[in-house]
C-alpha positions in Angstrom: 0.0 0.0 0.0 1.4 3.3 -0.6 1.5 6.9 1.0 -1.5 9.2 -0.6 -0.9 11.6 -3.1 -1.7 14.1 0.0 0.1 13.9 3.1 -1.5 16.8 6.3 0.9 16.8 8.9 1.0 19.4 11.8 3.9 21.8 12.4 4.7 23.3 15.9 1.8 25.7 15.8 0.2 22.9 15.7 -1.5 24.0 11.8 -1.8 21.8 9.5 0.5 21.3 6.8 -0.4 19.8 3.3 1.9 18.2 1.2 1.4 17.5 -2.3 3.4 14.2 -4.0 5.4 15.8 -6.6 8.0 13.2 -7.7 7.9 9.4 -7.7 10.7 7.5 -8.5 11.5 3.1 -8.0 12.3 3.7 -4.5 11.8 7.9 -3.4 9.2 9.5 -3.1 8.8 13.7 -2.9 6.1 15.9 -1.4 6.3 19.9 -1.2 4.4 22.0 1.3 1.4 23.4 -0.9 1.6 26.9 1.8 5.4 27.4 0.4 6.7 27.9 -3.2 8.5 26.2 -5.4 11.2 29.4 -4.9 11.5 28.6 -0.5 9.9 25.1 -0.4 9.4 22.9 2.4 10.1 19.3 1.5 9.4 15.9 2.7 11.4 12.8 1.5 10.0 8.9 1.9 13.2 6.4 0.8 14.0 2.7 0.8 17.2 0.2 0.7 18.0 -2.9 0.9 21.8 -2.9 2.3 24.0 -5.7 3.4 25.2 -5.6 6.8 28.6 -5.0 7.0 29.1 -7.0 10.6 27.2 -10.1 9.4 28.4 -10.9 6.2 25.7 -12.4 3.8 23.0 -11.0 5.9 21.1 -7.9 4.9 19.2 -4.8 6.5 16.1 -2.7 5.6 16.6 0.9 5.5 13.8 3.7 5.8 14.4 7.6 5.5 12.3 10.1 6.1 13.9 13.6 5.4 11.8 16.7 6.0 13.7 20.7 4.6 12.7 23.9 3.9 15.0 26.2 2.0 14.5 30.3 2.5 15.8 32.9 0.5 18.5 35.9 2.5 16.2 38.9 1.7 19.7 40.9 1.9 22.1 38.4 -0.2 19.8 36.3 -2.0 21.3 32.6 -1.2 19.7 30.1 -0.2 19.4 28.3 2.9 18.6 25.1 4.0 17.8 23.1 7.0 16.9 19.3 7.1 15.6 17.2 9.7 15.9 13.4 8.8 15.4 10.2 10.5 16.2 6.5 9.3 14.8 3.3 10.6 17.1 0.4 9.7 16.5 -3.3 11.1 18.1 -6.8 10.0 16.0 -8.8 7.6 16.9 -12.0 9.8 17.1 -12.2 13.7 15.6 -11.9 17.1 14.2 -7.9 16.8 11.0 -7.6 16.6 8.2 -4.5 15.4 8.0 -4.0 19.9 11.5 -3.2 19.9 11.1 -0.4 17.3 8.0 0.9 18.8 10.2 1.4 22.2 13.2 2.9 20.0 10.4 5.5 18.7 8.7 6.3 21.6 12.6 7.2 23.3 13.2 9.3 19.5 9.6 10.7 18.3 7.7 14.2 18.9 4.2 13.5 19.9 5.0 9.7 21.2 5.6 10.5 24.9 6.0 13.8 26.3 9.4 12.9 27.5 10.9 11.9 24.1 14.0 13.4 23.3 12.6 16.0 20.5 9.9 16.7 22.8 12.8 18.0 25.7 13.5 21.3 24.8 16.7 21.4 26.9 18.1 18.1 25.0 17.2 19.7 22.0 19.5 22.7 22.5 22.6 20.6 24.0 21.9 18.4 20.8 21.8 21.8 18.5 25.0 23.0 20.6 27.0 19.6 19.5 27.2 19.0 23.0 28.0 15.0 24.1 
């Protein structure tokens, strides 16, 4: 089953965002904010791969990315910026991990899943922003 043309997602407002499929390729998808332009867009990414796992020779992983930009224009210089925010789920194809274990690894990751996850810890956030370990 695949993603809808139409994906509405909320930003921190919370308003909702819609994002309209504008690319499709064997394994990428792309979506574009409809509020932003094609000029400063806001950008989601959906990707798949199949990669071998380089510990466990012969054995090979799943891997899902989710990337999410948004590019703005310097009203003084005229570059362009951008800023990404991505995230990739990769499990083994073989072995004793199971869907529970990623739910837990979300939960610790994910905004919205618990209040204490680490995106939704503002002070974590900024330490992680500051390339503090």
């Amino acid at each position: 089953m695949a993603f809808p043309d139409d994906l509405v997602l909320k930003d921190a407002t919370p308003t909702a965002r819609t994002f309209s499929r504008q690319s499709q390729e064997a394994n990428r998808c792309t979506w574009i904010d409809t509020s932003t332009t094609p000029q400063e867009p806001r950008i989601l990414r959906i990707s798949h791969r199949k990669e071998p796992i380089k510990s466990l020779p012969g054995e090979f992983q799943d891997r899902h990315t989710i990337e999410i930009g948004i590019t703005k224009k310097d009203a003084t210089t005229g570059k362009l910026y951008t800023m990404t925010v991505s995230s990739s789920i990769q499990y083994p194809l073989t072995g004793p991990l199971v869907r529970a274990d990623l739910d837990h690894l979300v939960a610790f990751y994910a905004k919205g899943a618990t209040p204490d996850a680490f995106y939704n810890t503002v002070v974590y956030v900024d330490r992680f922003l500051r390339s503090e370990l």
